[in-house]
C-alpha beads as a LAMMPS data file, in Angstrom:
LAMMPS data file: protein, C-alpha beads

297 atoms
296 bonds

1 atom types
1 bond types

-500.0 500.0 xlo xhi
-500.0 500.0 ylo yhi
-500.0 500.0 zlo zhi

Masses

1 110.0

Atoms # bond

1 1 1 0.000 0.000 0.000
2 1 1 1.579 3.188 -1.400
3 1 1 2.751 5.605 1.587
4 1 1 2.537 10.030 1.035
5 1 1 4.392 12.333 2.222
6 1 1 3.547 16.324 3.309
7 1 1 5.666 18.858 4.921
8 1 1 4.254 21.276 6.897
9 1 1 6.336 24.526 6.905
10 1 1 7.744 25.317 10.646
11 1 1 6.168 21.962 12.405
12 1 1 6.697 18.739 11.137
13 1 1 6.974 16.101 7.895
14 1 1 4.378 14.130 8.157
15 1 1 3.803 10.201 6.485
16 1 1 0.157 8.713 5.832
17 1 1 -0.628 5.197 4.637
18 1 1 -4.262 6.230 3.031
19 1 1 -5.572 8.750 5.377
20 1 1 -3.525 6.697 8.902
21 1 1 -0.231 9.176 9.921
22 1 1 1.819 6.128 10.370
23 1 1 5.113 8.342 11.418
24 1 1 5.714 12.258 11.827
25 1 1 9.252 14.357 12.200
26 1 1 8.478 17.285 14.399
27 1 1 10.376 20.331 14.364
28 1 1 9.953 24.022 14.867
29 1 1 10.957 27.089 16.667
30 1 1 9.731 25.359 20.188
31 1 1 11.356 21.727 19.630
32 1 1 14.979 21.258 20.999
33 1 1 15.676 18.797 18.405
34 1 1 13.766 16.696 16.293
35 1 1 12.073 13.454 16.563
36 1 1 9.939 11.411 14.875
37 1 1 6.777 10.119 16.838
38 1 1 4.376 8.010 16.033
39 1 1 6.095 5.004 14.112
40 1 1 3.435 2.580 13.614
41 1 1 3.846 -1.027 13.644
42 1 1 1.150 -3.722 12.432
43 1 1 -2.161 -3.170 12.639
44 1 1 -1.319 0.143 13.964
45 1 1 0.340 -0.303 16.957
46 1 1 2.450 2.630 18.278
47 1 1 5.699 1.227 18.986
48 1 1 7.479 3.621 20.442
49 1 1 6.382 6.361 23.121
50 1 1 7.251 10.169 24.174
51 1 1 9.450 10.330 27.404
52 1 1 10.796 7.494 30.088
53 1 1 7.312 6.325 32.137
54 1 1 9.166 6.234 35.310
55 1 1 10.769 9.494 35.069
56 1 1 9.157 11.723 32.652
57 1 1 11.023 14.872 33.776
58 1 1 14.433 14.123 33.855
59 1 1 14.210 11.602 30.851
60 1 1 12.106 13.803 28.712
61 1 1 14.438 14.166 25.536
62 1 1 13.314 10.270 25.046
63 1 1 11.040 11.703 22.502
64 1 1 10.581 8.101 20.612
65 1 1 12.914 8.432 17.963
66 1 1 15.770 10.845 18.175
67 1 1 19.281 11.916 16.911
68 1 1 21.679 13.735 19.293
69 1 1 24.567 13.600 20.784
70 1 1 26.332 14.365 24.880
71 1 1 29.338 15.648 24.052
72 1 1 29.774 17.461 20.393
73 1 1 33.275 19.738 21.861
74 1 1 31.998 20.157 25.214
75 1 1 28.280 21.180 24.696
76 1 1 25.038 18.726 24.921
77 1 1 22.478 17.870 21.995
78 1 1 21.192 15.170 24.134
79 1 1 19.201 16.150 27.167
80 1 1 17.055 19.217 27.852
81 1 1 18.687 21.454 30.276
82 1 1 18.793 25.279 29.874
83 1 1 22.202 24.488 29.042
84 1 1 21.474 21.778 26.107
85 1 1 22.175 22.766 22.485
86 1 1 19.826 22.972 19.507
87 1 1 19.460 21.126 16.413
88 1 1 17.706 23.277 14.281
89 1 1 16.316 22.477 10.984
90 1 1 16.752 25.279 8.537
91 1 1 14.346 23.090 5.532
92 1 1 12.919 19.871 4.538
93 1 1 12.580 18.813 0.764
94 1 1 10.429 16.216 -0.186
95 1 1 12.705 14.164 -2.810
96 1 1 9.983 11.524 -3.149
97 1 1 6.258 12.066 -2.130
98 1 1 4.353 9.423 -2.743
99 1 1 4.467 5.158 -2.722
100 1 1 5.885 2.543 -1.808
101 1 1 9.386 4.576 -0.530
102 1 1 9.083 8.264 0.632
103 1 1 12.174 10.684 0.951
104 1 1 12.954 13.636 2.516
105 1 1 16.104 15.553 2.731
106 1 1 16.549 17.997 5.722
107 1 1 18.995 20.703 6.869
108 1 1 20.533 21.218 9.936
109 1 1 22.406 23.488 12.202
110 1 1 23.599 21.947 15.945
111 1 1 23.838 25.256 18.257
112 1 1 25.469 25.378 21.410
113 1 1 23.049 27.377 24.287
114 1 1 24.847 30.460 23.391
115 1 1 23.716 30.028 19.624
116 1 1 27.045 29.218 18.225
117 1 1 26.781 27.061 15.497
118 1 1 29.011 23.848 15.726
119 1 1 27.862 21.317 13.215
120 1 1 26.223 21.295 9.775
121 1 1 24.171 18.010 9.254
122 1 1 22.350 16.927 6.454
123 1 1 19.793 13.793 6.782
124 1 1 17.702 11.863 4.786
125 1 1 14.795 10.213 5.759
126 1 1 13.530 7.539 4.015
127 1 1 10.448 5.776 4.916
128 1 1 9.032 2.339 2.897
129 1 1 6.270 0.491 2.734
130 1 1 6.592 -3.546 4.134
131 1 1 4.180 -5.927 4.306
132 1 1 1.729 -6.380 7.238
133 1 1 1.321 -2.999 7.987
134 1 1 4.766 -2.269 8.774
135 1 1 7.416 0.014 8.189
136 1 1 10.529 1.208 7.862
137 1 1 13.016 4.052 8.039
138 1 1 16.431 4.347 6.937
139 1 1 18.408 7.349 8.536
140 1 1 21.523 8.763 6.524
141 1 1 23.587 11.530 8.497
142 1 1 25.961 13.759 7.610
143 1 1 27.749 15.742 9.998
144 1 1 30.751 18.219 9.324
145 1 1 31.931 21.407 11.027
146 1 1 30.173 24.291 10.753
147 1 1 33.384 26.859 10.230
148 1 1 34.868 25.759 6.613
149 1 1 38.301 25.087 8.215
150 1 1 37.033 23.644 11.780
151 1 1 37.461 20.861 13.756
152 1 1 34.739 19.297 16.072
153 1 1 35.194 16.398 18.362
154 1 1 32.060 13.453 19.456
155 1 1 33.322 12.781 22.770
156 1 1 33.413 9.879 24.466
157 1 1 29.645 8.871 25.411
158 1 1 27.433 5.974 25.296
159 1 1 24.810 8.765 23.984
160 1 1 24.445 9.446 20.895
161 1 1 23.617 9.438 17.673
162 1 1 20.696 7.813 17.702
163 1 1 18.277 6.645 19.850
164 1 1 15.213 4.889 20.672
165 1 1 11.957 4.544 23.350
166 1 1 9.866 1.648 22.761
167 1 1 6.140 1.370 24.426
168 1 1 6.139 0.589 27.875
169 1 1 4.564 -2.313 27.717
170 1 1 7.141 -3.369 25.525
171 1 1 10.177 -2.706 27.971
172 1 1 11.697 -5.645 29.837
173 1 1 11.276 -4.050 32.816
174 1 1 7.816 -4.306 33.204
175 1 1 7.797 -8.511 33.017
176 1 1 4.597 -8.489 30.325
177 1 1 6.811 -10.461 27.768
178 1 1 9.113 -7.510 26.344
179 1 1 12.606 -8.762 25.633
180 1 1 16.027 -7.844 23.419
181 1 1 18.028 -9.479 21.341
182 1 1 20.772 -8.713 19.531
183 1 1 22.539 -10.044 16.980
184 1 1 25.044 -12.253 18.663
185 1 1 22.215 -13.872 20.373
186 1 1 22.390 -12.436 23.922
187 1 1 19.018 -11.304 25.543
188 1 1 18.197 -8.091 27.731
189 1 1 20.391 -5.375 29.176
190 1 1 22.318 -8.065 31.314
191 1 1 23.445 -9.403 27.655
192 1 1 23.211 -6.991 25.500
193 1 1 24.420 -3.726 27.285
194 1 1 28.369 -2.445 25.926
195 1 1 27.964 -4.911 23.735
196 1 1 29.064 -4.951 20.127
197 1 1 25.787 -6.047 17.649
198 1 1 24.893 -5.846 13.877
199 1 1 21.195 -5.116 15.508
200 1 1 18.945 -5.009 18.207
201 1 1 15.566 -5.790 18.650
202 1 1 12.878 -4.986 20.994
203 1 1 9.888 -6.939 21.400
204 1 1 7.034 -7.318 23.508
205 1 1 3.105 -7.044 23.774
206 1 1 1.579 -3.881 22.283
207 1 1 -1.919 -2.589 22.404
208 1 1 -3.731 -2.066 18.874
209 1 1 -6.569 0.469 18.575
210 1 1 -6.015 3.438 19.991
211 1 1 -7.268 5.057 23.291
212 1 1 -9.797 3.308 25.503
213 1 1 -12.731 3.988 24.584
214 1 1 -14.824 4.579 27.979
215 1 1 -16.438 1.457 29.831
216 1 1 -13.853 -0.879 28.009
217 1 1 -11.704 -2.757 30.354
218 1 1 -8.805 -3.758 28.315
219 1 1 -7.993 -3.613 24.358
220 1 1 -6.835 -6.280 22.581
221 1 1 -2.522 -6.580 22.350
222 1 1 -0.135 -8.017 19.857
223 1 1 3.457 -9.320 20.175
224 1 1 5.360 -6.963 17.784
225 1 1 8.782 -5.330 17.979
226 1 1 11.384 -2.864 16.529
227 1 1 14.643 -3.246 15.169
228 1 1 18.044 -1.055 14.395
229 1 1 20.413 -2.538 11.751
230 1 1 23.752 -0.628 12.266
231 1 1 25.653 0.025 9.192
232 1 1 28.190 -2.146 8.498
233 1 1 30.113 1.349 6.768
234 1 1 29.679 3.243 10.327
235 1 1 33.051 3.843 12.236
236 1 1 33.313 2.171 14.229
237 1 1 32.379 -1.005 12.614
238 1 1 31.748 -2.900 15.582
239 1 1 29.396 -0.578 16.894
240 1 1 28.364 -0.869 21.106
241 1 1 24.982 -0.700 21.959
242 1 1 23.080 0.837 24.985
243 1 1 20.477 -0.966 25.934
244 1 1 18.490 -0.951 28.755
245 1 1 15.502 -3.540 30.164
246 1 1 13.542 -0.190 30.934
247 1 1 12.319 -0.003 27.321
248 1 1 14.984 1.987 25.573
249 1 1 18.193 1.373 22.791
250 1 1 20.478 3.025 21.106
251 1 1 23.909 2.838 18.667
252 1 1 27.225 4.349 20.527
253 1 1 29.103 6.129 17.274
254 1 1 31.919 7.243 19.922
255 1 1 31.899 5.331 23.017
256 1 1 35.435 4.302 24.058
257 1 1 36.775 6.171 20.717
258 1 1 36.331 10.204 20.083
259 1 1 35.994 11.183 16.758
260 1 1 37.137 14.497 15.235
261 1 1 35.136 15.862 12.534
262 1 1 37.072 17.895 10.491
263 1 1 35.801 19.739 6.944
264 1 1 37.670 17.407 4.548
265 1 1 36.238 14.312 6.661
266 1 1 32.539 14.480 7.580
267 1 1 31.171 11.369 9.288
268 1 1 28.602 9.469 7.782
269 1 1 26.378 7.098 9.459
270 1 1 23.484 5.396 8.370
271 1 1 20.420 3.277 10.688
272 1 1 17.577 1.502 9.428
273 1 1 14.552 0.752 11.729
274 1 1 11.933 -1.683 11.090
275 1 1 8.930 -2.727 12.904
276 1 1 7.399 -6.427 13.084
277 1 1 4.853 -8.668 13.932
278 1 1 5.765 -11.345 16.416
279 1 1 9.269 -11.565 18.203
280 1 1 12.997 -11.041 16.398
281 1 1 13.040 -15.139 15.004
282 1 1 9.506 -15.372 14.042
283 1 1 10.387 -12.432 11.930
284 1 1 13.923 -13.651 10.393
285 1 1 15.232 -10.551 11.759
286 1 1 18.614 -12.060 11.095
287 1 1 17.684 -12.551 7.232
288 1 1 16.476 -9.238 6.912
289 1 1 19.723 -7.562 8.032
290 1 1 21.665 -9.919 6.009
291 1 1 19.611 -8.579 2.854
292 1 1 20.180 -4.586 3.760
293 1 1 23.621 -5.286 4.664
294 1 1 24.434 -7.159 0.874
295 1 1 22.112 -4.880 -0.769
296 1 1 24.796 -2.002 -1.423
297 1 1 22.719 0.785 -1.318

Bonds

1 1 1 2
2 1 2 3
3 1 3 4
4 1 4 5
5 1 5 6
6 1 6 7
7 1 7 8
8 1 8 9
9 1 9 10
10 1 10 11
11 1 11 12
12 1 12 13
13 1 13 14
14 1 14 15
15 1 15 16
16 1 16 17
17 1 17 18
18 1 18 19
19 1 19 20
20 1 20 21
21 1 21 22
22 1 22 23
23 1 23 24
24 1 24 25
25 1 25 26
26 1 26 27
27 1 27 28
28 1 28 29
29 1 29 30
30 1 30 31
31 1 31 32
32 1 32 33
33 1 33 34
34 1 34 35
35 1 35 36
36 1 36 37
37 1 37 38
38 1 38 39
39 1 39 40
40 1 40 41
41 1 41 42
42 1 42 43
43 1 43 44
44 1 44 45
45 1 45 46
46 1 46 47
47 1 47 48
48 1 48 49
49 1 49 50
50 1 50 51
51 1 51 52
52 1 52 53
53 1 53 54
54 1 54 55
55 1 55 56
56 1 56 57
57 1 57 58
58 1 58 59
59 1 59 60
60 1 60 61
61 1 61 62
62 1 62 63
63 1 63 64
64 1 64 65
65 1 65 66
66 1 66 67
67 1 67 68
68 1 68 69
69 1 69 70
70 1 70 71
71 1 71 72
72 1 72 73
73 1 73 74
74 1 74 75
75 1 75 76
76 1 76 77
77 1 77 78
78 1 78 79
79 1 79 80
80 1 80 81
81 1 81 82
82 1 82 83
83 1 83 84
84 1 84 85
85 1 85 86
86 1 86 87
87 1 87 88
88 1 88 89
89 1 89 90
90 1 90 91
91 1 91 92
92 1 92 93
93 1 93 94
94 1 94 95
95 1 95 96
96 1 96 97
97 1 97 98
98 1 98 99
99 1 99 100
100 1 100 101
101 1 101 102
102 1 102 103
103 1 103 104
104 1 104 105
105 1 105 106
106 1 106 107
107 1 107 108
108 1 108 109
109 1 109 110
110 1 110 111
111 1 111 112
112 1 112 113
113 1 113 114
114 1 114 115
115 1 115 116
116 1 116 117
117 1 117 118
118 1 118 119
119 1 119 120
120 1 120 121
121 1 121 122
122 1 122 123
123 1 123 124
124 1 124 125
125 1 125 126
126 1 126 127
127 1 127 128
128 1 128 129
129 1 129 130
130 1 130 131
131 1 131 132
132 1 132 133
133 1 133 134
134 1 134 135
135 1 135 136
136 1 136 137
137 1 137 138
138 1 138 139
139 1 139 140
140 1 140 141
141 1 141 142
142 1 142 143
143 1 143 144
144 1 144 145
145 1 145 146
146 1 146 147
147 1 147 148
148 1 148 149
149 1 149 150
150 1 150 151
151 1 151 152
152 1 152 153
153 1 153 154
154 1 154 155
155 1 155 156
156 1 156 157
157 1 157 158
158 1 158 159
159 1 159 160
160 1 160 161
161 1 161 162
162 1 162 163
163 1 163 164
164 1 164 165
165 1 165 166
166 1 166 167
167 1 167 168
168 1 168 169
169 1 169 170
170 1 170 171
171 1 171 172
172 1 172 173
173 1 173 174
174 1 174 175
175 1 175 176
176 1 176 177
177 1 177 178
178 1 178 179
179 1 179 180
180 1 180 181
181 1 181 182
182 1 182 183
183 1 183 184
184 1 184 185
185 1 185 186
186 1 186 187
187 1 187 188
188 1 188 189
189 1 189 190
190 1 190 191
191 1 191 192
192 1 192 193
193 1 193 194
194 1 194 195
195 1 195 196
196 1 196 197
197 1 197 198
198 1 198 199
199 1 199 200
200 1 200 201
201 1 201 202
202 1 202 203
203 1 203 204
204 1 204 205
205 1 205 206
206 1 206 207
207 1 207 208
208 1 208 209
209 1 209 210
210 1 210 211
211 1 211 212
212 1 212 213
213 1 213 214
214 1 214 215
215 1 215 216
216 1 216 217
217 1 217 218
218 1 218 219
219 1 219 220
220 1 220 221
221 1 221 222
222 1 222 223
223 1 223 224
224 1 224 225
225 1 225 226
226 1 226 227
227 1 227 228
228 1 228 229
229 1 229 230
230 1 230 231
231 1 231 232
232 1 232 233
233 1 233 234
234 1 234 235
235 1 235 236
236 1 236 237
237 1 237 238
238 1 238 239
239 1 239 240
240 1 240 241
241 1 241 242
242 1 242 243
243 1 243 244
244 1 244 245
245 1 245 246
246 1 246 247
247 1 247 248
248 1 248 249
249 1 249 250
250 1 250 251
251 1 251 252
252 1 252 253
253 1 253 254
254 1 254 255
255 1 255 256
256 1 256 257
257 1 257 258
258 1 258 259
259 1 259 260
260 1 260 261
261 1 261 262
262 1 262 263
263 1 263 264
264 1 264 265
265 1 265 266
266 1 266 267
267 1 267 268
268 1 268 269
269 1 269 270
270 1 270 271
271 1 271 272
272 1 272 273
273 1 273 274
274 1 274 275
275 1 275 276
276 1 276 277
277 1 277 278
278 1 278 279
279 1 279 280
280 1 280 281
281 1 281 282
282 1 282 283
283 1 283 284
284 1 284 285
285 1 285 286
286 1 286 287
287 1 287 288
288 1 288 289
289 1 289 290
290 1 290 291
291 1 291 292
292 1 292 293
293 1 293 294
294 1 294 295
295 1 295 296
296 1 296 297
């Protein structure tokens, strides 16, 4: 089933499967940085959620799916402090609006608190069409110094670039059925945390159908999950993940290893997230990574 695309100017890019929005980017003069929520999963399941359940204040940059980073030569692009910097998107361009693949290409400045601008990024967003309802989104990043002849360092963090909040009742934590695994086999936080992985995948019991309606005790759930395929053409290739069993993930591009960004080098990186119906086997999560990984693109 063909997918659209529509930007709307100053707010967010928005992706419809007939009239459903099955995923949004939000952006704007009053969001730090942005993020994409929903991202639907089959039979419409939101997947992912705004903000950590169990601490909404001091975790609420989890805004579903987001890029950042903790240390970009001393300043923050990952939490929201008054001291946190701002990635600001300058435009969007819709490169492909309508079926089964839809593109846009954005802009970006990353300012420190004081305004100064540190980074130029350019990212592409490229959302397809899979059967069952689902989808997927490939993220390609480009980051390089925002002064022609400067030099910016990723520090070393476990946070950032990207990173991910699944629904709650999908998070380990919450012993409903959620679980990880990666793609050396090893299951939760306790196996999967600092751990180098291909992928992770998050899986658990989701409820289909929106809201509540009133009077209704329960709605009926699905076992469906999530999944990040790191790039095997990121630096470094054998990426560590953090991963916790309280529902969120995320690809380390410079734990353990800095990495200058200088103009004649930009770093690249690339994700691709995919939702699923049933858990990380039943969907030959393995097999699908292989595929993306020998496809060349």
């Amino acid at each position: 089933m063909p997918l659209s695309l529509e930007i709307v100017p100053g707010k967010a890019i928005v992706v419809r499967r007939e009239k459903t929005i099955v995923a949004a980017s939000w952006f704007g003069p009053t969001v730090l940085r942005p993020f994409i929520h929903p991202f639907l999963g089959p039979a419409g399941a939101e997947l992912t959620r705004l903000g950590h359940p169990g601490d909404p204040v001091g975790h609420s940059h989890h805004r579903s799916i987001w890029i950042g980073h903790h240390d970009v030569s001393g300043a923050s692009f990952w939490e929201e402090s008054a001291n946190a910097g701002r990635i600001e998107q300058l435009e969007a361009n819709a490169a492909s609006r309508e079926g089964p693949e839809v593109r846009a290409v954005c802009e970006h400045v990353w300012k420190t608190s004081e305004g100064k601008a540190l980074l130029l990024e350019t990212r592409t967003l490229a959302f397809q069409d899979l059967p069952g309802e689902n989808l997927a989104l490939e993220i390609s990043i480009e980051l390089r110094p925002a002064e022609k002849e400067g030099r910016v360092v990723l520090g070393d963090t476990p946070f950032g670039l990207l990173g991910i909040r699944v629904a709650r009742t999908m998070a380990a934590a919450e012993r409903l059925g959620g679980s990880v695994l990666n793609s050396q086999e090893a299951e939760n936080e306790a196996g999967c945390h600092w751990q180098h992985a291909d992928w992770c995948d998050y899986s658990g019991p989701v409820t289909v159908g929106g809201p509540r309606p009133k009077g209704v005790e329960a709605l009926p759930s699905i076992q469906a999950g999530i999944v990040c395929f790191d790039h095997p053409d990121n630096s470094p290739e054998d990426t560590i993940w953090h991963v916790r069993d309280d529902g969120w993930m995320g690809p380390c591009i410079s734990k353990g290893m800095p990495r200058a960004i200088e103009g004649s080098k930009p770093l690249r990186a690339r994700y691709r997230i995919e939702t699923h119906a049933g858990g990380p086997a039943e969907a030959g999560i393995a097999e699908r990574y292989r595929r993306w990984r020998g496809a060349g693109k």
